[in-house]
N, C-alpha and C positions, 0 to 999 in steps of 0.2 A: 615298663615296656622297654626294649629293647629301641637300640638306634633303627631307622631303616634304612634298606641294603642301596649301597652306591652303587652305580650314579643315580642321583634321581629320575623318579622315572624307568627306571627297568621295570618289564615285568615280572610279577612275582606268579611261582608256582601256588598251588595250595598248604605244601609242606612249606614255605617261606612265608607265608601269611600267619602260620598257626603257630612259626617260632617267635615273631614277632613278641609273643603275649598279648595281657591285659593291657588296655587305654581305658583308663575312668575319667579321660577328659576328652575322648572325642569316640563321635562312633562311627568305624568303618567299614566296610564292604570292599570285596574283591570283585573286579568288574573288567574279563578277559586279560587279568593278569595287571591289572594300573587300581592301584589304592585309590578308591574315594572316599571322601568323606559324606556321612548322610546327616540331614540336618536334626537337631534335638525335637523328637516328637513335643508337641503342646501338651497344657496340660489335660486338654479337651478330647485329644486322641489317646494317651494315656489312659484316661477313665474311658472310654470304650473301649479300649484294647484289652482295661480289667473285666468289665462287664462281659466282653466277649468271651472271655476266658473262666470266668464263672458259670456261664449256660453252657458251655463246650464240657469241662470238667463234671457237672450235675450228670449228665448224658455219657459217658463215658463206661465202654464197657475197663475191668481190670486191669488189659492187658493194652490197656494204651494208654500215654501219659500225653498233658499237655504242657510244655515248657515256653516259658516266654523269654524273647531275648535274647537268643543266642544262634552264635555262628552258623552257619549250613555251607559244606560245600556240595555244592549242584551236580557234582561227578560229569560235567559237561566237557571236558578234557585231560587228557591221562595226568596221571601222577605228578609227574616231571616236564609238563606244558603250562604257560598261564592257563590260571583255571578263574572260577568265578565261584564265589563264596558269599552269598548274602546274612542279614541279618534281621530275620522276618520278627514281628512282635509277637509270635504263637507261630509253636509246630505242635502238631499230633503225632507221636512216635510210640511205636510199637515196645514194649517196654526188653521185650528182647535185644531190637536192635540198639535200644541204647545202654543196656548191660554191653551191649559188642563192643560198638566204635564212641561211645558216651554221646551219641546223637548226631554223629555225621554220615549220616547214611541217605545222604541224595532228598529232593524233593515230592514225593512224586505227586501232591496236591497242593494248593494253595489259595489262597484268599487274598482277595485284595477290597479290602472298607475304603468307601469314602463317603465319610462323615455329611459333606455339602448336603442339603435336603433336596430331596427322600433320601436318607441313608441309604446306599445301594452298597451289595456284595458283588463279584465276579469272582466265581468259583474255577479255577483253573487248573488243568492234570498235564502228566506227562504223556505223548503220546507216540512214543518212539521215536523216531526219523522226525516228526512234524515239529518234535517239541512242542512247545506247551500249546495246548489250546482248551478256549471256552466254550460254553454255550450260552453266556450274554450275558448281562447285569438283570440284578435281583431286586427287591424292594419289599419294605413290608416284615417278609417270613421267608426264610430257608430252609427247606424239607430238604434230606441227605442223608444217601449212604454210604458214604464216603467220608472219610475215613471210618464214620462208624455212624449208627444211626442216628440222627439229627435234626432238632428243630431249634431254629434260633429268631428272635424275634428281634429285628434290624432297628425298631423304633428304638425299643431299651436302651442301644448305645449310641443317639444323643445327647 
């Protein structure tokens, strides 16, 4: 990995994030242009994060893939502005778009687990101007068309 850009503390664009490189000793996110760091998932979130990614994958039409792990910038300000780049534990991408830009082609759904019991989901999209919004936490089973058709059963990852 490369040093980071002086003085500490500036913001970085998403093109300064992405020169940075690889870190196999810490994991970061871009968060309106200020480097944070996010804590090492357990080993508890982990194994639901596989399990989730195994009924997601079963269910999967062709032409979308599911990747875990890796960067995303949010396209939430231009090019050459601090941007915001997260690093979700599963995206579903269009297998196009990641022949294009190797999977940085913006958010436009997401999920958010938490494990606490009842495992609940909150299924979250892009919605133009409003940015992201939901319609409320899950429990149990998630029925979805989005991104592709889906049933996932929220006890299994436990």
């Amino acid at each position: 990995m490369t040093a980071l850009p002086e003085p500490p503390g500036q913001l970085l664009t998403i093109a300064e994030y992405a020169a940075l490189g690889e870190d196999d000793r810490y994991r970061w996110e871009l968060q309106e242009g200020n480097l944070v760091m996010s804590p090492s998932p357990t080993p508890r979130h982990m194994i639901a994060s596989g399990e989730l990614r195994d009924q997601i994958k079963q269910q999967l039409p062709p032409h979308l893939r599911v990747i875990q792990d890796v960067d995303i910038d949010l396209q939430l300000a231009p090019p050459d502005q601090p941007g915001v780049s997260r690093r979700p534990d599963l995206i579903v991408v269009d297998q196009r778009a990641l022949d294009r830009v190797d999977a940085d082609a913006g958010i436009p759904h997401y999920w958010i687990v938490d494990l606490e019991p009842p495992v609940t989901l909150l299924a979250c999209h892009l919605a133009g101007e409003f940015g992201y919004q939901d319609a409320g936490a899950v429990t149990g089973e998630l029925i979805t068309d989005e991104p592709a058709e889906l049933k996932i059963s929220l006890d299994q990852l436990s």
